[in-house]
Structure formats: C-alpha cells, structure tokens
C-alpha positions in Angstrom: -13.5 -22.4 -34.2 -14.9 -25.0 -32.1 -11.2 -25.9 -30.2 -11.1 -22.3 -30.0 -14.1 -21.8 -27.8 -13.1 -24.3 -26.0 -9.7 -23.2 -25.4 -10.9 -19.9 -24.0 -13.5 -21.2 -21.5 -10.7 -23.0 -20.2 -8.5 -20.0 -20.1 -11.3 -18.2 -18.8 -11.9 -21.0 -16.0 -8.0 -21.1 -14.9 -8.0 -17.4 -14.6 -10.8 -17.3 -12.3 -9.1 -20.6 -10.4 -6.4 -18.1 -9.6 -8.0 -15.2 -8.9 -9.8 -17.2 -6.1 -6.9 -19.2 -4.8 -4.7 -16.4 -4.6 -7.3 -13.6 -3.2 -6.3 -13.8 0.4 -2.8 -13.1 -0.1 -4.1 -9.6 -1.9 -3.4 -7.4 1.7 0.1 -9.2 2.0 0.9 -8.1 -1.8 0.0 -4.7 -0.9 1.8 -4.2 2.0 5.2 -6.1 0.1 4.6 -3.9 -3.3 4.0 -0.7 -0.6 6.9 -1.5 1.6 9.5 -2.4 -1.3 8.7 1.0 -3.0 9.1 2.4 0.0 12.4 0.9 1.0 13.9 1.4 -2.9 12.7 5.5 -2.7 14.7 5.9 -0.1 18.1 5.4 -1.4 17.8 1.6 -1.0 19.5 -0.7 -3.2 17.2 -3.2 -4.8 18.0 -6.4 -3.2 17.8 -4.5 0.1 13.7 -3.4 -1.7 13.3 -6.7 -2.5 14.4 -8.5 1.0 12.0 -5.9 2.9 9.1 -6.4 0.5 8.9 -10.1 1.2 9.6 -10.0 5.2 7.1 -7.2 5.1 4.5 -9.4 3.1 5.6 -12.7 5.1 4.8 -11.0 8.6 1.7 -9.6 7.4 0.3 -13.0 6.2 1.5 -14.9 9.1 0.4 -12.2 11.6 -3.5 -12.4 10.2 -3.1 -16.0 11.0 -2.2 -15.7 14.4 -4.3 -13.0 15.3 -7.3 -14.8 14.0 -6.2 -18.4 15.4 -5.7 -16.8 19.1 -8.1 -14.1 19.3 -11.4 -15.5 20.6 -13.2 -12.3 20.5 -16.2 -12.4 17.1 -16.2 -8.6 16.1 -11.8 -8.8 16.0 -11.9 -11.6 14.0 -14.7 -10.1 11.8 -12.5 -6.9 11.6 -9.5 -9.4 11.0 -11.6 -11.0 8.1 -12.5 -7.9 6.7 -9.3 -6.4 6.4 -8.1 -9.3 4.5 -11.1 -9.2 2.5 -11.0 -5.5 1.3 -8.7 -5.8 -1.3 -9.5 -9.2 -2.4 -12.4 -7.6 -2.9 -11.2 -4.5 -5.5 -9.1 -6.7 -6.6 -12.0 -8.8 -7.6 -14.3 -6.3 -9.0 -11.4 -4.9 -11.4 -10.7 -8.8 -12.2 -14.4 -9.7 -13.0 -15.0 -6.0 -14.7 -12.2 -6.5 -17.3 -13.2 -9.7 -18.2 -16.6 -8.8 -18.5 -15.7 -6.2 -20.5 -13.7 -8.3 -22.8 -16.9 -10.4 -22.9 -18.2 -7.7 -24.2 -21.3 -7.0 -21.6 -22.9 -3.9 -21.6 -22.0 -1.5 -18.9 -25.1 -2.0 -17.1 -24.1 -5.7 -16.5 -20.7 -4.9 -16.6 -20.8 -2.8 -13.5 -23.6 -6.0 -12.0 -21.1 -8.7 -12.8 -17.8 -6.9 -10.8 -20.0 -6.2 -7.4 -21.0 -9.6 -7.6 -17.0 -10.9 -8.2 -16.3 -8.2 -5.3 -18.5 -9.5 -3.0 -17.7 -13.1 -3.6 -13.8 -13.2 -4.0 -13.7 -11.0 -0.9 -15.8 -13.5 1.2 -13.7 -16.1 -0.1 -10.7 -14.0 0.9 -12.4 -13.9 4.5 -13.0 -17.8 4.8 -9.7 -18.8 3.4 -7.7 -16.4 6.2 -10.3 -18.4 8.5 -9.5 -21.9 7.3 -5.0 -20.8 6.9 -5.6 -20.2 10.8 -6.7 -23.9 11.3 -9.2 -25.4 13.3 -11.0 -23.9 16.5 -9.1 -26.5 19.4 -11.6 -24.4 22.1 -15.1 -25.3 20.5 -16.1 -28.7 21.1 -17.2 -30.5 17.4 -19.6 -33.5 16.8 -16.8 -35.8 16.9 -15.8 -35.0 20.5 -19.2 -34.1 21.9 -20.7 -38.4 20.9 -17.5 -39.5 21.8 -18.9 -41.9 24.3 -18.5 -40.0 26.9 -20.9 -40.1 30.1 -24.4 -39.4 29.5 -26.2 -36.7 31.2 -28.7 -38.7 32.3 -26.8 -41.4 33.5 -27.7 -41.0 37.0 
C-alpha cells in the first residue's frame, strides 16, 4: 500500500514534469495535427500528411522564436507570448481538471484547481518561448554595465 502511494506521487510528479516541459510546443502541435489532417483530406497520401505536418509544426516553432528574438517592440512580443500561451493554457486546464478529477476533488475545487494549472502552464508556455529565443544582445546586463568601464564621474 505504502510503495503504492509512493509510486503514484511519482507518476503523478512526472506527468506534471511533462506537461510543463512540453507546454510551449502545444501551438506547434496544433498547427502539425491541423495541417496533417488537412493535407491527408485532401487526397494526400499519408507520408505526404505526415511530411507537411512536421514542416508545418517545425516553421511554426522556429518562426515564434525569431519573431520574438528580433522584434523589439513589448505589446508584439506580448501578443507573440500569448499566442503560444493560449493553448498551453487549455491544454493545461484539461490536464490539471482530469487529474483532479481522478483525485477525486469535488467540482468546486475541480474547476479552482484547472484555472490555476491554466494560468500557470500557459505563463510557463510564455517564458519558455521567451528563454528558446535566447538572450536580449541589445539590453545592457549587470555583467556589462560594472565591467570596468569609465566612470561617469571621472572627470
């Protein structure tokens, strides 16, 4: 009973693990699922489903990333963020309100627990599209700003 319990928090921890390590590639999912049933209802052959699905998905995830490294403007790269975000986010709240409901939480909580998962896996969706763009070369950090360089003072 004990191993048991212990077994299933562990479960239970790995699933979550993945849910949030694999929540900013929900939009390029969706576009690859989207595009390769789109591409096989048309009289496509499979492979030829399969091959768009994952360009499709590939350009979409490597597009965010360039769009948000280059573009300097903050509302585009909020809009950026929360278009990658969005379905991180349902997919979090379906995530978190099925396991809550195999937790067996009332539906009061329920419903408390997957706004809560929505609202974090989609933020953490938002900063990992940030962080897969790499660092900001144009905004000076604490390493290059006491660099020894010359005072302002020094007259």
């Amino acid at each position: 009973m004990f191993l048991s319990a212990i077994l299933s928090v562990l479960g239970l921890g790995f699933m979550v693990y993945v849910l949030f390590a694999l929540a900013v590639y929900a939009l390029p999912f969706f576009v690859a699922v989207t595009v390769g049933m789109h591409v096989y209802d048309s009289e496509a052959r499979l492979l030829a489903a399969i091959a768009a699905a994952f360009i499709s998905g590939a350009v979409t995830l490597l597009a965010g990333q360039i769009a948000f490294a280059t573009i300097r403007s903050v509302p585009i790269k909020l809009a950026i963020g929360a278009l990658y975000a969005a379905p991180a986010g349902i997919a979090g709240y379906h995530a978190i309100k099925g396991l809550s409901e195999i937790g067996g939480a009332g539906e009061t909580w329920t419903l408390v627990f997957a706004w809560i998962g929505a609202v974090i896996v989609g933020g953490t969706a938002c900063a990992r599209i940030a962080s897969l763009a790499g660092p900001d070369h144009n905004t000076p950090s604490a390493a290059h700003a006491f660099s020894g360089g010359p005072a302002a003072n020094d007259g």
